[in-house]
C-alpha positions as YAML, in Angstrom:
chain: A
units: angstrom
residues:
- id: 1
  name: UNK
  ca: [147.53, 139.89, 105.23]
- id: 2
  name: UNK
  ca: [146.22, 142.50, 108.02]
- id: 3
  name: UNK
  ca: [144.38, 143.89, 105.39]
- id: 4
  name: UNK
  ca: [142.53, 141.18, 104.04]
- id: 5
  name: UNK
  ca: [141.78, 139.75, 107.81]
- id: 6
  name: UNK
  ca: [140.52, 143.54, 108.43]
- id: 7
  name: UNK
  ca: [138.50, 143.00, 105.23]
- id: 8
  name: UNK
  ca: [137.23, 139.76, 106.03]
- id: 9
  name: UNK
  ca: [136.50, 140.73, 109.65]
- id: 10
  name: UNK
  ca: [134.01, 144.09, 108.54]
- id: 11
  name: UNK
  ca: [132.43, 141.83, 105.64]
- id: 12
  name: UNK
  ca: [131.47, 139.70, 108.50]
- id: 13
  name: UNK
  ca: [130.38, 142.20, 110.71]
- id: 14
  name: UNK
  ca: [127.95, 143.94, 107.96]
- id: 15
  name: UNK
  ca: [126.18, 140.61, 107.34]
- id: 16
  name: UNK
  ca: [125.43, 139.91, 111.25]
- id: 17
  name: UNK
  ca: [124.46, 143.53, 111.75]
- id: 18
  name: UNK
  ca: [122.16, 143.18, 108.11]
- id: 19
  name: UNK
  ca: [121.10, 139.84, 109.75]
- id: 20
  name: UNK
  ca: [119.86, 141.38, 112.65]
- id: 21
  name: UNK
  ca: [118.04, 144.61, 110.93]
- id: 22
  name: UNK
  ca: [115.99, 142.28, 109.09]
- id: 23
  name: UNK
  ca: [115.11, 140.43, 112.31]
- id: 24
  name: UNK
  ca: [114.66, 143.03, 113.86]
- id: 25
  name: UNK
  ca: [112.33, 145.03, 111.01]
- id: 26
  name: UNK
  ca: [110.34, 141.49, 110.82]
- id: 27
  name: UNK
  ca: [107.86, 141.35, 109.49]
- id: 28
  name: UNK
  ca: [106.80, 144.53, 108.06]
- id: 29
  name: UNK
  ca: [104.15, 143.62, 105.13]
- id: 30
  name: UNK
  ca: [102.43, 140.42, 105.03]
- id: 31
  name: UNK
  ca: [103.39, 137.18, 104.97]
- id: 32
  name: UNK
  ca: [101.91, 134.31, 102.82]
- id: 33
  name: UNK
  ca: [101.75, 131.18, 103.68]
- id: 34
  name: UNK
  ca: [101.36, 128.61, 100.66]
- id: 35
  name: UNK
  ca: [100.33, 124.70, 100.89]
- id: 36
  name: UNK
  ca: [99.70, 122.07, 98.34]
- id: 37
  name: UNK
  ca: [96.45, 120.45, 98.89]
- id: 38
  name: UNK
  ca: [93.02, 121.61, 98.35]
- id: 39
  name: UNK
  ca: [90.51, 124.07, 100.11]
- id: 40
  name: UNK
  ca: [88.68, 122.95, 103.14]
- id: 41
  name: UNK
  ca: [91.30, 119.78, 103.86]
- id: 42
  name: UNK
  ca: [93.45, 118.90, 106.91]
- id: 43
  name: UNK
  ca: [96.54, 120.57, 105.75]
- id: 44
  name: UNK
  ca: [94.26, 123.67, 104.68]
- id: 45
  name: UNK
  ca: [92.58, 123.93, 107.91]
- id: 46
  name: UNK
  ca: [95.90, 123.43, 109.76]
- id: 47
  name: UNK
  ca: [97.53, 126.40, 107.60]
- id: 48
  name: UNK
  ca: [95.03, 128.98, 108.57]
- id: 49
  name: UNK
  ca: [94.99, 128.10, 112.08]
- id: 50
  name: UNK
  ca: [98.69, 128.81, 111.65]
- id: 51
  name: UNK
  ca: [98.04, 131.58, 109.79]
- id: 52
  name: UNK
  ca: [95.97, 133.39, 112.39]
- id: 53
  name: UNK
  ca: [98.49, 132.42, 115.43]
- id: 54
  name: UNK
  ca: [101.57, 134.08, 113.39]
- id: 55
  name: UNK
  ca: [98.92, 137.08, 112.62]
- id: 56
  name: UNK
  ca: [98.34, 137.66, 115.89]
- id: 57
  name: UNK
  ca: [101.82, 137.40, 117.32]
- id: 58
  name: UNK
  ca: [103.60, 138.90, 114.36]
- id: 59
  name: UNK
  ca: [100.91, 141.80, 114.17]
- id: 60
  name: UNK
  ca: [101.03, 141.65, 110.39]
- id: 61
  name: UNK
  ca: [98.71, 140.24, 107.47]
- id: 62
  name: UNK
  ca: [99.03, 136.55, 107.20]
- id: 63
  name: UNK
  ca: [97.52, 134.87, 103.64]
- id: 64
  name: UNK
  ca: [96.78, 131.59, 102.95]
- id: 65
  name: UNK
  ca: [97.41, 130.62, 99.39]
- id: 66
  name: UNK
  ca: [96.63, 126.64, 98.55]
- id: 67
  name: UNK
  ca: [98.72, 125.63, 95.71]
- id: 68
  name: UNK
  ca: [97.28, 121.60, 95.64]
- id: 69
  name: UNK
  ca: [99.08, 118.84, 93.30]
- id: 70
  name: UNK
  ca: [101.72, 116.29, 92.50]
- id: 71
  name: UNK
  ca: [101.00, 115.47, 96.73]
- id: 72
  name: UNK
  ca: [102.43, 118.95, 97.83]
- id: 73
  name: UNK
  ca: [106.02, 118.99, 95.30]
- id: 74
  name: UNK
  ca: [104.04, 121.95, 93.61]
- id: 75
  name: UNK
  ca: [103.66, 124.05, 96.44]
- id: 76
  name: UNK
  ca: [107.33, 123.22, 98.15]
- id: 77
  name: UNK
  ca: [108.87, 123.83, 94.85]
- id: 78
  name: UNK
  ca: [107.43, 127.47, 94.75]
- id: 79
  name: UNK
  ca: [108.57, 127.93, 98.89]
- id: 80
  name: UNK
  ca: [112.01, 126.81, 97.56]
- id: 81
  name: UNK
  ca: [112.45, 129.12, 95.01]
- id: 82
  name: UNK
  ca: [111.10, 131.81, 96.97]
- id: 83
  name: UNK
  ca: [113.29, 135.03, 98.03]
- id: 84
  name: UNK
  ca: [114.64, 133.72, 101.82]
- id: 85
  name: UNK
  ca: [113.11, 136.53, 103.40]
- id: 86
  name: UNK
  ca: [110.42, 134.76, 106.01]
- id: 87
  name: UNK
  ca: [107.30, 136.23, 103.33]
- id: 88
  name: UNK
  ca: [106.91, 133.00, 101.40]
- id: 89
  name: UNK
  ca: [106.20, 129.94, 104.07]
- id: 90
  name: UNK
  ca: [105.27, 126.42, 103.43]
- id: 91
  name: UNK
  ca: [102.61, 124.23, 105.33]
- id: 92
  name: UNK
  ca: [104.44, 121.49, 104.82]
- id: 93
  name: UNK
  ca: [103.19, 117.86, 106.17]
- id: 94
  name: UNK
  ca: [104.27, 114.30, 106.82]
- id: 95
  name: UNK
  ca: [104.11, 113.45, 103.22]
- id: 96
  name: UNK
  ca: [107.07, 115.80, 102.28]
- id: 97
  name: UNK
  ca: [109.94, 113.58, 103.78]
- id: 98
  name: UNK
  ca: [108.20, 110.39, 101.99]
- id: 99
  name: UNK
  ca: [108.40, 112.06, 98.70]
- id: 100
  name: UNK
  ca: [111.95, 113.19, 99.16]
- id: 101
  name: UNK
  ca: [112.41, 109.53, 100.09]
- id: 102
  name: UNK
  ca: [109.97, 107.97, 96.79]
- id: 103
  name: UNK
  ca: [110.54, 110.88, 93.90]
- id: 104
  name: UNK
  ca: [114.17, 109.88, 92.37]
- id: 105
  name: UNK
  ca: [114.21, 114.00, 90.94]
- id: 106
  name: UNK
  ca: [112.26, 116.94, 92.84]
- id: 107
  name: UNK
  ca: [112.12, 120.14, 91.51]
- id: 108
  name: UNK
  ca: [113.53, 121.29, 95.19]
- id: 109
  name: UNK
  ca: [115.97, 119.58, 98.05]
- id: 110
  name: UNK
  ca: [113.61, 117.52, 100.42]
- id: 111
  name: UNK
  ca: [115.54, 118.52, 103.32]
- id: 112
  name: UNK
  ca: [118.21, 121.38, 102.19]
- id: 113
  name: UNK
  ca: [115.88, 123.13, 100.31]
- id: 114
  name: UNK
  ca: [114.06, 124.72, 103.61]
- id: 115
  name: UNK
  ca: [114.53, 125.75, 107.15]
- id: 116
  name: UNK
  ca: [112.48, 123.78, 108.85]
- id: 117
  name: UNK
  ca: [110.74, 126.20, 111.39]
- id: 118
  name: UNK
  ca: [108.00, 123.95, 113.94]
- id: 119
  name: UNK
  ca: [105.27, 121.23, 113.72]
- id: 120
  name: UNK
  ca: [102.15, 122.37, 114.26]
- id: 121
  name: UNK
  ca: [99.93, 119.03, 114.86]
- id: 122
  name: UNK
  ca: [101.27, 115.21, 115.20]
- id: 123
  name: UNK
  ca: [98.55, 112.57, 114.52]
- id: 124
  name: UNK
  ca: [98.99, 108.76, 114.43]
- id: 125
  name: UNK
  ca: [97.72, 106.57, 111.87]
- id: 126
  name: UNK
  ca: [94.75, 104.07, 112.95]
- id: 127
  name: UNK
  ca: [94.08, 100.13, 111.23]
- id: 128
  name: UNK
  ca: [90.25, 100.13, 110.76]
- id: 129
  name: UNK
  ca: [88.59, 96.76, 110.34]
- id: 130
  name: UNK
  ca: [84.76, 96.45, 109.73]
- id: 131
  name: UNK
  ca: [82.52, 95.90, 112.62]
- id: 132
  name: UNK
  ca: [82.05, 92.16, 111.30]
- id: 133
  name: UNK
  ca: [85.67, 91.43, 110.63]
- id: 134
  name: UNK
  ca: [87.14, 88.18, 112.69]
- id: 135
  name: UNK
  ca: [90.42, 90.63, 113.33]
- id: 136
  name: UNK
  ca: [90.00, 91.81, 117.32]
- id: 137
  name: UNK
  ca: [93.46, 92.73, 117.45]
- id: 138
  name: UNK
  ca: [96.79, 93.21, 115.37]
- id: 139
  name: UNK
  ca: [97.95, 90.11, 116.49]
- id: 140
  name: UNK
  ca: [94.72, 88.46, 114.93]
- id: 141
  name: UNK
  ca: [95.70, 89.99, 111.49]
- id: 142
  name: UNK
  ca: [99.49, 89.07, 111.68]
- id: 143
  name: UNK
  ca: [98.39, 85.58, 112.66]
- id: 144
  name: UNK
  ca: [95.82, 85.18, 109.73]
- id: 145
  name: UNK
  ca: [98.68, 86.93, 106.97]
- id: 146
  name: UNK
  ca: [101.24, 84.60, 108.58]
- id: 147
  name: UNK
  ca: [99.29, 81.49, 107.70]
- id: 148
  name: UNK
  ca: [98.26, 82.75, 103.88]
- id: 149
  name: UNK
  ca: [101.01, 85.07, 102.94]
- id: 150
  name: UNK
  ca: [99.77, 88.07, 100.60]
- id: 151
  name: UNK
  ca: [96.01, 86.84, 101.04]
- id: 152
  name: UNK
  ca: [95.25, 89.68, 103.30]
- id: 153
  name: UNK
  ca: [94.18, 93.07, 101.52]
- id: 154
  name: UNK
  ca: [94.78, 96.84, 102.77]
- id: 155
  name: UNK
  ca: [93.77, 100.12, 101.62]
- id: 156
  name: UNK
  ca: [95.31, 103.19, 101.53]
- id: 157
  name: UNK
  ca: [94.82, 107.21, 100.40]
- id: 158
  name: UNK
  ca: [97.63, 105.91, 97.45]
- id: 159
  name: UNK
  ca: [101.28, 104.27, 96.21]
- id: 160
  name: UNK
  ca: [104.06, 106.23, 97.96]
- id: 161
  name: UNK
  ca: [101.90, 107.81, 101.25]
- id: 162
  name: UNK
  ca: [102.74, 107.70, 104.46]
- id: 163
  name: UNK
  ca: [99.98, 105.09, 105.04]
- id: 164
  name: UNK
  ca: [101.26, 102.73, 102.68]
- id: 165
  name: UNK
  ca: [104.77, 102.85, 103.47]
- id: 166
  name: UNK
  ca: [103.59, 102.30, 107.49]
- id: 167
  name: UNK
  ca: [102.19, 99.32, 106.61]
- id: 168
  name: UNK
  ca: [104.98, 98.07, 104.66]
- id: 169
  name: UNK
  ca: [107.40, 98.76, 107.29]
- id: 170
  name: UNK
  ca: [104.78, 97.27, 110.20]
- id: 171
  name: UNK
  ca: [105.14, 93.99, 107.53]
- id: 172
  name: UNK
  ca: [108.24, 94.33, 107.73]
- id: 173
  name: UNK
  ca: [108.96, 94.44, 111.46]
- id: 174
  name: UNK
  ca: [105.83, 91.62, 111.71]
- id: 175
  name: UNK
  ca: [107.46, 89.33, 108.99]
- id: 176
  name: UNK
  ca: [104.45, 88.87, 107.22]
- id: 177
  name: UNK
  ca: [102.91, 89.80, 103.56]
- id: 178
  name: UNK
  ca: [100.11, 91.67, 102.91]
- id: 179
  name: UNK
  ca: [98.43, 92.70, 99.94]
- id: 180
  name: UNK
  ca: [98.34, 96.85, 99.12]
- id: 181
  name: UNK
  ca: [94.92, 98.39, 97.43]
- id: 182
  name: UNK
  ca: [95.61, 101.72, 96.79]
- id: 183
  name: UNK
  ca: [92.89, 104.42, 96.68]
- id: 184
  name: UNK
  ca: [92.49, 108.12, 95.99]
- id: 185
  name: UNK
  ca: [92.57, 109.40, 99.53]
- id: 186
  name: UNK
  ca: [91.31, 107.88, 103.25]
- id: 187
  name: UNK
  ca: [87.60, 108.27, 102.36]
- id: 188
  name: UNK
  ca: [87.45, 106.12, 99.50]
- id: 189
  name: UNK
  ca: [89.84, 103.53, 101.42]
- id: 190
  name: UNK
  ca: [86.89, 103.50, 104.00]
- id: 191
  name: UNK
  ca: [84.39, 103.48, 101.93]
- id: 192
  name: UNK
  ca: [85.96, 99.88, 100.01]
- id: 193
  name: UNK
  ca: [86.36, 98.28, 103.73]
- id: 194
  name: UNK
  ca: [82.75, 98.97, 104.30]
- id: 195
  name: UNK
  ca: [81.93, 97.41, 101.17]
- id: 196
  name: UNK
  ca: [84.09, 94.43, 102.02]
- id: 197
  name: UNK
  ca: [86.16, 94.82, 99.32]
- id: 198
  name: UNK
  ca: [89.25, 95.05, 101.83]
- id: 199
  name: UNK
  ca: [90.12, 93.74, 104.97]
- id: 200
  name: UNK
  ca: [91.43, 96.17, 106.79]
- id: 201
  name: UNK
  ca: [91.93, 100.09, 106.29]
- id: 202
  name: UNK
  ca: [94.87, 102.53, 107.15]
- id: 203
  name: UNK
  ca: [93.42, 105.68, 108.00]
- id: 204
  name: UNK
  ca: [94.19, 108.72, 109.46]
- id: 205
  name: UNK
  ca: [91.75, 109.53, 112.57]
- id: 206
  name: UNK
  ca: [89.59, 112.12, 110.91]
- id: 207
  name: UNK
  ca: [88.53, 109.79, 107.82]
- id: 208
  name: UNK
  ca: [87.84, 107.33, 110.44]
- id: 209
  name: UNK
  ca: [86.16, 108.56, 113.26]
- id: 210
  name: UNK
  ca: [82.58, 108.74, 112.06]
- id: 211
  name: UNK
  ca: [82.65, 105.25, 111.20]
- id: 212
  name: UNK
  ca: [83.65, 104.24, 114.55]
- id: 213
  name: UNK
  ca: [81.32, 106.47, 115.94]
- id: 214
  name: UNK
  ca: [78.68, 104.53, 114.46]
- id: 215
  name: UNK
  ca: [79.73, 101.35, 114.76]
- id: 216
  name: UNK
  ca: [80.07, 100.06, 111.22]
- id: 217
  name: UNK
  ca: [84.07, 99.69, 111.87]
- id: 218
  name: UNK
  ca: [86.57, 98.95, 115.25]
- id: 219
  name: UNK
  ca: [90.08, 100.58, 115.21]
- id: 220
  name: UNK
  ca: [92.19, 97.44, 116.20]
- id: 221
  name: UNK
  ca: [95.91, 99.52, 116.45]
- id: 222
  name: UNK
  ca: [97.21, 103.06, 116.86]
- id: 223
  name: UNK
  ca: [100.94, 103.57, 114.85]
- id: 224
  name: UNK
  ca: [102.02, 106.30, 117.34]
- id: 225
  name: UNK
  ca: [103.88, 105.44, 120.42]
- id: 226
  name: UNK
  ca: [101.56, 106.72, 122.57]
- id: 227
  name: UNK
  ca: [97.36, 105.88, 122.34]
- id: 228
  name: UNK
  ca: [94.91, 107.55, 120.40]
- id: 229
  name: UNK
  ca: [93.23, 110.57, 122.30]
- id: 230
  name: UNK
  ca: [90.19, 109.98, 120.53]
- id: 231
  name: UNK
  ca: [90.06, 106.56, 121.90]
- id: 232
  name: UNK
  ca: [92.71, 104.81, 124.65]
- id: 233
  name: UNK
  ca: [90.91, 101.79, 124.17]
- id: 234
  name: UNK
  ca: [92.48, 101.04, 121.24]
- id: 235
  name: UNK
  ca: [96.23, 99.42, 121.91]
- id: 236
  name: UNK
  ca: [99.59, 100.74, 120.13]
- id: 237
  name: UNK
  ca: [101.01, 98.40, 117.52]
- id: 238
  name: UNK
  ca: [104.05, 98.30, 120.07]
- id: 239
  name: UNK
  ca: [101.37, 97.19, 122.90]
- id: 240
  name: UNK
  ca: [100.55, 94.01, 120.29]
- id: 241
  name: UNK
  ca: [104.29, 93.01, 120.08]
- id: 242
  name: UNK
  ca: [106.15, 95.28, 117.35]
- id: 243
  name: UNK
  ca: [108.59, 96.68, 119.74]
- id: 244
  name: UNK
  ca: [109.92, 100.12, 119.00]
- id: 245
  name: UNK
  ca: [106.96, 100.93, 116.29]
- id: 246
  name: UNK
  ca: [106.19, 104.42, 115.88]
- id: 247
  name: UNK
  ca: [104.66, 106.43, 113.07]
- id: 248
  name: UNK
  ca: [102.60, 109.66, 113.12]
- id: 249
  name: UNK
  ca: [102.62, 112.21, 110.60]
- id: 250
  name: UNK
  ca: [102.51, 116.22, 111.07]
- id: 251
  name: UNK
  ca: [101.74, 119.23, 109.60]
- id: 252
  name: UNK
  ca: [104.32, 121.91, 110.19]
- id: 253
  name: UNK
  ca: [105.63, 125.39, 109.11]
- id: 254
  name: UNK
  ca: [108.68, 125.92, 107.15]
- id: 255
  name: UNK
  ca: [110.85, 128.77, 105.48]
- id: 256
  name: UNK
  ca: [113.03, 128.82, 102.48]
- id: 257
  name: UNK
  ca: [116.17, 127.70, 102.51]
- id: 258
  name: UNK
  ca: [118.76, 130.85, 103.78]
- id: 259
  name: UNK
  ca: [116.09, 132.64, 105.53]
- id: 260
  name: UNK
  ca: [117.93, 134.31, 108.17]
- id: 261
  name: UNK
  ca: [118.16, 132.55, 111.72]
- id: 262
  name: UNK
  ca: [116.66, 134.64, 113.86]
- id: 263
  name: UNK
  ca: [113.48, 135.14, 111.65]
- id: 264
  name: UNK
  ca: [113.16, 131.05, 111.43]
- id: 265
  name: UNK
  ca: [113.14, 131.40, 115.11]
- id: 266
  name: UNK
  ca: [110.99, 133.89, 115.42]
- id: 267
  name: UNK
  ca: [108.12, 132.51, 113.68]
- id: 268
  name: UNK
  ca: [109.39, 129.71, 116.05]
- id: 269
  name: UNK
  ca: [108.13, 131.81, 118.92]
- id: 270
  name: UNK
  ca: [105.22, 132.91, 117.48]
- id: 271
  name: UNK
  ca: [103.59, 129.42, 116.46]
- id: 272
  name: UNK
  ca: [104.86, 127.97, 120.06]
- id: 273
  name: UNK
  ca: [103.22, 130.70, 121.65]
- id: 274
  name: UNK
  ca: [99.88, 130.06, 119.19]
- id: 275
  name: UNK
  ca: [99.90, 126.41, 119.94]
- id: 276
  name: UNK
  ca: [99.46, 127.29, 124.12]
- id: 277
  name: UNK
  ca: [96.26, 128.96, 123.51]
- id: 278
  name: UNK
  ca: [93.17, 126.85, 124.43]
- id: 279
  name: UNK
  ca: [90.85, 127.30, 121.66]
- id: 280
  name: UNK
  ca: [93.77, 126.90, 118.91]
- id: 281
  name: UNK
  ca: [95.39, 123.51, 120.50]
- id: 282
  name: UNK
  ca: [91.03, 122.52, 120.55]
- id: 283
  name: UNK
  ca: [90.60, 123.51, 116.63]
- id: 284
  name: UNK
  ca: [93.89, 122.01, 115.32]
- id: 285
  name: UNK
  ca: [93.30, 118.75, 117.68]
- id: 286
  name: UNK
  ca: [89.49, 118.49, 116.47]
- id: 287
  name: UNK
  ca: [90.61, 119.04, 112.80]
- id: 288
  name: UNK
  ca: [93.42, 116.06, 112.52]
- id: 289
  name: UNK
  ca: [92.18, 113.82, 115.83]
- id: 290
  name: UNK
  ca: [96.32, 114.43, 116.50]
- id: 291
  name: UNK
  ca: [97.99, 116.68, 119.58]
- id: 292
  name: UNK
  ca: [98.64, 120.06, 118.86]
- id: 293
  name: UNK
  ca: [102.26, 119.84, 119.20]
- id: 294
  name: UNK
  ca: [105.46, 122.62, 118.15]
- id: 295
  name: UNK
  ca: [108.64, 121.26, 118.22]
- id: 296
  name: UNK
  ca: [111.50, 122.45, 120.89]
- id: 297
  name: UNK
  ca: [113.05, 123.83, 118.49]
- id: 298
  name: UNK
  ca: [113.96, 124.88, 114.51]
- id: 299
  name: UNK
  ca: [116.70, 122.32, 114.94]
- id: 300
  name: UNK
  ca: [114.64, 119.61, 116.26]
- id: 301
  name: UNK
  ca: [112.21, 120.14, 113.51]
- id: 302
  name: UNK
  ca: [114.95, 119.52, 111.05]
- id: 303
  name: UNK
  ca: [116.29, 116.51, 113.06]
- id: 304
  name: UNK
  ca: [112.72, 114.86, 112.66]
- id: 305
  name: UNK
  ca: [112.51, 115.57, 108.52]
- id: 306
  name: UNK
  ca: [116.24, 114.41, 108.23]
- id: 307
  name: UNK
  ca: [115.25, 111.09, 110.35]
- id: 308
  name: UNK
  ca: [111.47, 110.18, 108.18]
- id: 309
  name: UNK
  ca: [113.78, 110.59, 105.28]
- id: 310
  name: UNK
  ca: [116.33, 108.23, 106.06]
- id: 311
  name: UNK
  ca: [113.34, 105.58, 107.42]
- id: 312
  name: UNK
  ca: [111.25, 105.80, 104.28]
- id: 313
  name: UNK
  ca: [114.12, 105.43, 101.81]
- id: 314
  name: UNK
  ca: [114.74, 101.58, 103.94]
- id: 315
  name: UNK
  ca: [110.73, 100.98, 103.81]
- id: 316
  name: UNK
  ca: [110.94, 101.56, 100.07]
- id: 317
  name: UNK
  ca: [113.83, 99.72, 99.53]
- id: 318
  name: UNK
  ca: [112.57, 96.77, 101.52]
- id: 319
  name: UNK
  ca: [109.18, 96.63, 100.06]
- id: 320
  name: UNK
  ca: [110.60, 96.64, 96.51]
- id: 321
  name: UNK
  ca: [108.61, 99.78, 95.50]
- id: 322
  name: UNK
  ca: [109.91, 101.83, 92.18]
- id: 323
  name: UNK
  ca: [110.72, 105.12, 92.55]
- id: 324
  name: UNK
  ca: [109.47, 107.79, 90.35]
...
């Protein structure tokens, strides 16, 4: 018995002193950081901001390597196969809990699969009605879908994206039906309000803002809890009567799952520390029309995943949509 407590009690002690060499050695080649969407988008832009705050703080060689399809499963598969060593990251986004929540099998574990290391940027969704529509407000909208159920049309970037499964749960919470036209992506979901062949648009701000900028559509609602920096003119959907509403999405930074703990929290520090410089917060903030925004902690960052998860698996079995 001694000798298997003895045993037991060195085993232990070699893995927290191997943990800590590793920590302590990190990083020492460089480090690449993989995402799923194309070149030149929000989630691409995002990743090499990230990339050059970890650069700088880590004082190694960060790469950005975009991996895009299947909305982002391709690139978090390859993260979650990945040796658990801190080198292979993910730019993971808001999208990740809702396919965890939509896709019935995932070549990785939605939430297990990682450490979840920070957000980087949080950015609310915004409901875009022409400049001509008769909708002045939310409450105009839910008044109008009230009195012809299903009548009233939305786009959205797709079926299963954050933007249509905030609508369906602002129905939801608003008691009312309305009619889903899905698109491929937020520009061609603008483009179809403009031509009238929807009546109102969810959008995230950057898809958005040069319309409202030149007055051929009005923002009417902001799904954050807090107004739109671009514009506090433009009420919350809790302001208009949907108490407790809240949806933004994120782009983050995550590690495989088993990466040791004090290497998830020091690329922790090092993208907190990023996020407090000036010109970074200004890029990242002019790039997704969010906040640039880390989260207090690994844990907290987890917390948030484990919570989206749990909300879009009730929006999708509300709204009736089939999983794939």
């Amino acid at each position: 018995m001694k000798k298997t407590f003895l045993a037991i009690a060195a085993g232990l002690g070699l893995a927290l002193i191997s943990g800590g060499a590793v920590a302590q050695d990190y990083p020492n080649k460089p480090i690449r950081l993989i995402h799923g969407f194309a070149p030149g988008g929000n989630a691409d832009t995002v990743g090499r901001i990230i990339a050059q705050a970890l650069s700088e703080d880590l004082g190694t060689e960060v790469v950005v390597d975009p991996r895009p399809g299947a909305g982002g499963n391709i690139a978090a598969a390859a993260v979650s196969k990945a040796a658990p060593d801190g080198y292979t990251l993910l730019v993971p986004t808001g999208g990740n809990p809702v396919a965890g929540a939509l896709y019935n099998k995932l070549p990785y574990e939605p939430l297990d699969g990682f450490e979840w290391v920070s957000t980087a940027t949080v950015f609310p969704f915004l409901l875009v009605v022409r400049d001509d529509s008769n909708f002045t407000s939310l409450q105009d909208l839910i008044a109008a879908a009230k009195t012809k159920p299903g009548a009233i049309t939305y786009g959205s970037a797709g079926v299963g994206t954050t933007h249509h499964l905030t609508v369906e749960l602002l129905a939801s919470e608003a008691g009312i039906k309305v009619r889903h036209v899905p698109y491929r992506g937020d520009a061609a979901a603008m483009t179809a309000l403009l031509s009238g062949d929807i009546d109102f648009a969810i959008s995230a701000p950057t898809s958005a803002i040069s319309h409202l900028d030149a007055g051929t559509a009005r923002a009417i609602a902001v799904t954050g809890a807090n107004r739109w920096q671009g514009d506090k003119s433009v009420p919350t959907v809790q302001e208009q009567g949907i108490a407790g509403f809240d949806v933004t999405s994120w782009i983050g930074l995550a590690a495989t799952a088993g990466t040791p703990k004090a290497v998830v929290e020091r690329l922790h520090a090092a993208l907190s520390k990023g996020l407090q410089q000036p010109a970074l917060r200004e890029r990242i903030e002019t790039v997704t029309g969010g906040e640039a925004q880390a989260s207090a902690s690994p844990a907290a960052m987890r917390e948030r995943v484990s919570t989206e998860l749990q909300r879009w698996n009730q929006v999708i079995d509300n709204a009736g949509i089939e999983r794939r």
